[in-house]
C-alpha positions as CSV (number, residue, x, y, z in Angstrom):
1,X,26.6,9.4,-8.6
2,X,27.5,6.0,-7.8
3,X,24.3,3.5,-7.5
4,X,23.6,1.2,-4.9
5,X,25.0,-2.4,-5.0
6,X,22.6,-4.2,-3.3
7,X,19.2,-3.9,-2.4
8,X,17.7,-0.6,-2.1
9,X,16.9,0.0,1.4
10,X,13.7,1.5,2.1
11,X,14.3,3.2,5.7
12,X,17.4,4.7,4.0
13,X,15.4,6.1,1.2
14,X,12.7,7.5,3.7
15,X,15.3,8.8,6.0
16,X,17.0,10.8,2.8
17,X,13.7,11.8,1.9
18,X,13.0,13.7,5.1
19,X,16.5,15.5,5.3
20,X,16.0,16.5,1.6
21,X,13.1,18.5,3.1
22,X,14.8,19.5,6.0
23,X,17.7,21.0,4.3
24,X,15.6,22.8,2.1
25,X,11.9,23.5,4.1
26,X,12.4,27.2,3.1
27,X,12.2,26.7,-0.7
28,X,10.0,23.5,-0.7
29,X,7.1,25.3,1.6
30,X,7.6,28.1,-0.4
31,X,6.6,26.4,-3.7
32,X,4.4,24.2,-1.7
33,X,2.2,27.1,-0.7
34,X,2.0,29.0,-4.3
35,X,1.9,25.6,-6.8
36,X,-0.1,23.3,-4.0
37,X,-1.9,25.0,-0.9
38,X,-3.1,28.2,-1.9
39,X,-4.4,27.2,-5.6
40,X,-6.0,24.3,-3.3
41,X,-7.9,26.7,-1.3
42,X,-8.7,29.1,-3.6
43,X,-10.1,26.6,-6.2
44,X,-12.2,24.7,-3.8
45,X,-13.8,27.8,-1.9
46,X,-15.6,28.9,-5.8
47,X,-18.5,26.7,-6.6
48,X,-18.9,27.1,-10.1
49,X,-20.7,23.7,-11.0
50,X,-19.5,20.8,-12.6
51,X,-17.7,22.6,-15.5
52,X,-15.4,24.6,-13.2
53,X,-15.0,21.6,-11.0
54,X,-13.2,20.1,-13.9
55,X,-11.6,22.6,-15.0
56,X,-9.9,23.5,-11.2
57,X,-9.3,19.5,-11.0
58,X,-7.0,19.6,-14.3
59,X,-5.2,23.2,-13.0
60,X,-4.2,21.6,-9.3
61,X,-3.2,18.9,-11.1
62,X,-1.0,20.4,-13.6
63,X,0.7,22.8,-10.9
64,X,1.1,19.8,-8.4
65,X,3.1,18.2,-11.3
66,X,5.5,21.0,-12.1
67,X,5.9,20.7,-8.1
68,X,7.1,17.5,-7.9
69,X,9.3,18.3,-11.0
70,X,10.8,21.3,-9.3
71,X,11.2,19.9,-6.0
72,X,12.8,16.7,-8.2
73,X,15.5,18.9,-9.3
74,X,16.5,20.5,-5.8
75,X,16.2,17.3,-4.4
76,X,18.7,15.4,-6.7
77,X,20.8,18.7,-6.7
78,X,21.3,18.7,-2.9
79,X,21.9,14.8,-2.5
80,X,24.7,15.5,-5.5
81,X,26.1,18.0,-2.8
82,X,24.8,21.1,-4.6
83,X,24.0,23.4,-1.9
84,X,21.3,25.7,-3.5
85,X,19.6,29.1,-1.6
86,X,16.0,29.0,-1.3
87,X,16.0,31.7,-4.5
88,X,18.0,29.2,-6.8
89,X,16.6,26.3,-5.9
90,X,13.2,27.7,-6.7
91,X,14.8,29.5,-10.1
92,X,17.0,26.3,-11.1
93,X,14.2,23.8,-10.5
94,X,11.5,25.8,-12.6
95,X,14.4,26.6,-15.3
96,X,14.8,22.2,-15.6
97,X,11.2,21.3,-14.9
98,X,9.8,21.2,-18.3
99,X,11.0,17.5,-19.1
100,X,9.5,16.4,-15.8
101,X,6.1,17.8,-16.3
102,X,5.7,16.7,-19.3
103,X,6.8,12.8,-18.5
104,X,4.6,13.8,-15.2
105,X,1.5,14.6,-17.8
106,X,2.1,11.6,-20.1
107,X,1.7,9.7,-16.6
108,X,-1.1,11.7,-15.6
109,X,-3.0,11.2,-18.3
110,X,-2.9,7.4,-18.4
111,X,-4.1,7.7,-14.7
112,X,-7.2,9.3,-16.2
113,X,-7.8,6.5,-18.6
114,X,-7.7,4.1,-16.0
115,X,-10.0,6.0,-14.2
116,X,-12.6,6.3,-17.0
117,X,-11.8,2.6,-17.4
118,X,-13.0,1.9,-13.9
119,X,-16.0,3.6,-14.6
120,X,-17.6,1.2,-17.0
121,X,-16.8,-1.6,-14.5
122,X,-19.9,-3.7,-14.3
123,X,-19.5,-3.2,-10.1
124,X,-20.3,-6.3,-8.6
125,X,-19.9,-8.7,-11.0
126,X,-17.3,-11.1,-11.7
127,X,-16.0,-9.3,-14.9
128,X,-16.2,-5.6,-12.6
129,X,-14.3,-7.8,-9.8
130,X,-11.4,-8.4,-12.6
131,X,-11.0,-4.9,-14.4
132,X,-10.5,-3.6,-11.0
133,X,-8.1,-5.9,-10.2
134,X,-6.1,-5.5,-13.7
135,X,-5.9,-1.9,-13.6
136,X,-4.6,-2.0,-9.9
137,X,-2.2,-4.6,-10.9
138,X,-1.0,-2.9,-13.7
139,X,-0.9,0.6,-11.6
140,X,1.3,-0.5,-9.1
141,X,3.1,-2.4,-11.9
142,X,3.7,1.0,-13.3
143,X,5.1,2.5,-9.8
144,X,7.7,0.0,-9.0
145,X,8.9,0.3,-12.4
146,X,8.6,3.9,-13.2
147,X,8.8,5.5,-10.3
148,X,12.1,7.7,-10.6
149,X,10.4,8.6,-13.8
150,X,10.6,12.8,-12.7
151,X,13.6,13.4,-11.8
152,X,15.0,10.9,-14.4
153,X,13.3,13.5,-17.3
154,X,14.2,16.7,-15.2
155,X,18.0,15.9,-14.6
156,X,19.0,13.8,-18.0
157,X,17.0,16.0,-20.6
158,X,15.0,13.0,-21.6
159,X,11.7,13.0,-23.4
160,X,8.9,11.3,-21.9
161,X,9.2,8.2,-23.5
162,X,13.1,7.9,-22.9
163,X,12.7,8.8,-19.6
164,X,10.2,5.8,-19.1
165,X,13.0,3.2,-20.9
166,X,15.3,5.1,-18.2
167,X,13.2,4.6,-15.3
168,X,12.5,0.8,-15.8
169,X,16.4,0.6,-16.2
170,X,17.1,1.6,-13.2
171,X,14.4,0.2,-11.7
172,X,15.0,-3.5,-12.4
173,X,16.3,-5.8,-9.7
174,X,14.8,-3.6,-6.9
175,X,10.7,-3.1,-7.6
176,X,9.8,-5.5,-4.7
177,X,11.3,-3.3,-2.4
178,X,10.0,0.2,-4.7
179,X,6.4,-1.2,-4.0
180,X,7.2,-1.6,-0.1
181,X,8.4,1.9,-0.4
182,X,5.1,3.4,-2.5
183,X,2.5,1.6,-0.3
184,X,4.2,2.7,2.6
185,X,4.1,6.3,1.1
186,X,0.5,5.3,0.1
187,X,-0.8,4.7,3.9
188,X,1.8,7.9,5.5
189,X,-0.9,10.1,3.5
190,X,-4.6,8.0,3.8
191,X,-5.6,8.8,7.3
192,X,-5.2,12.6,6.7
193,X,-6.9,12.3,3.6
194,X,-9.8,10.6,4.9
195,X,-9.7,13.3,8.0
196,X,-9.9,15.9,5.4
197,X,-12.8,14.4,3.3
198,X,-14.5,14.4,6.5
199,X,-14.8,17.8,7.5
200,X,-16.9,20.3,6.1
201,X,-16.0,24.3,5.8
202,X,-13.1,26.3,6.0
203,X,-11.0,23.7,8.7
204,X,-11.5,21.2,6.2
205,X,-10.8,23.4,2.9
206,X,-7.3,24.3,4.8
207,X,-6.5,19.9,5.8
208,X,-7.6,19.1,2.3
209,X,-4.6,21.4,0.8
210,X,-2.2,20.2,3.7
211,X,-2.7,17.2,2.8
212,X,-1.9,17.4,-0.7
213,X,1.1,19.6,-0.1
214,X,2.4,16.4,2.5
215,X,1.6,13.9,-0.7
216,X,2.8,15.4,-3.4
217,X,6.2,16.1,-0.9
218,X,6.4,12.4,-0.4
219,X,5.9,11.8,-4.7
220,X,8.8,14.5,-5.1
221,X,11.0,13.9,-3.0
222,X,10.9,10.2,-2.5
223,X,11.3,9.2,-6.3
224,X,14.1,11.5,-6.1
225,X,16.6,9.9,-3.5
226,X,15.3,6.7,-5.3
227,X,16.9,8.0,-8.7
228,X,19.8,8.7,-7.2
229,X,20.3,5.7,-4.7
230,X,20.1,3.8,-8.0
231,X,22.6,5.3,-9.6
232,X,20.8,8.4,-11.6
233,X,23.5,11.7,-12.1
234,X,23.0,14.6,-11.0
């Protein structure tokens, strides 16, 4: 798969990115509603305290992960010209997701130390005013340059940390426009989320796992025509 020779071109990459879904809305709804939506309902409707709160946090986590890194591999498969049946993409992609969950974990769980991080800023101070604005830096730092990191690890075999050497690879020359692309991705999915937040019982149980299915879509599937408009193989 040939890469791109200039620079990559954002409305391209969004345009691919809805086809992919298009193409395939049988199989990625399908492991949209059984990794994403219905563990999102179910997990939300038990109140179990603080304890279980964690514990459902971490599980909707890890299943959203191996979602992206399915849907990764159908993605890549059908923009290589692999026309798969709802059955064998859904067979296929679980088959090749470990490498991708587990590059999607290492990234996860970097996430979570900048989060605990963030939670010993001194808030409202000078030095709280710059740990915020190092670990955003150096998160969307990490996006522009790792962003095919998924399917890189789900369609070469890699291990985490060759897939990140991988990812920057590829990356390099076009992260101006990869950041265009993620804050764009970033503000498709904020006014649901904040819709969602704001409603209370079951209406807002069933928006709140929408939504996530419609983000983690985007963090599938977009990464994916990325990695292969930047030359990735299928």
């Amino acid at each position: 798969m040939a890469g791109v020779s200039g620079p990559l071109d954002i409305v391209d990459a969004l345009r691919r990115s809805g086809q992919a879904v298009a193409r395939d809305f049988a199989a990625v709804t399908c492991a949209g509603f059984a990794l994403i939506i219905i563990p999102g309902v179910i997990t939300r409707s038990i109140d179990g305290g603080e304890q279980w709160a964690t514990l459902a946090t971490t599980l909707r986590a890890v299943l959203a992960m191996l979602f992206v890194a399915l849907v990764s591999f159908g993605v890549v498969a059908r923009l290589a010209g692999r026309r798969l049946l709802p059955h064998e993409f859904l067979a296929q992609g679980l088959l090749a997701a470990r490498p991708g969950l587990q590059a999607a974990l290492i990234a996860g769980i970097a996430v979570v130390i900048a989060l605990t991080l963030q939670l010993f800023a001194r808030h409202g101070t000078l030095a709280g005013w710059m740990l915020d604005g190092l670990l955003l830096s150096g998160g969307l730092w990490a996006v522009t340059v790792a962003m095919p990191l998924v399917p890189v690890a789900v369609i070469e075999r890699l291990s985490p940390l060759a897939a990140m050497r991988r990812a920057a690879a590829l990356t390099e020359g076009h992260r101006n426009r990869i950041l265009a692309l993620a804050l764009l991705m970033a503000a498709a999915i904020t006014p649901g989320a904040v819709l969602a937040h704001s409603l209370d019982g079951e209406a807002g149980l069933l928006l709140h796992a929408l939504v996530e299915f419609f983000a983690w879509a985007l963090v599938a599937t977009v990464p994916a025509v990325v990695y292969a408009r930047l030359g990735g193989r299928p």
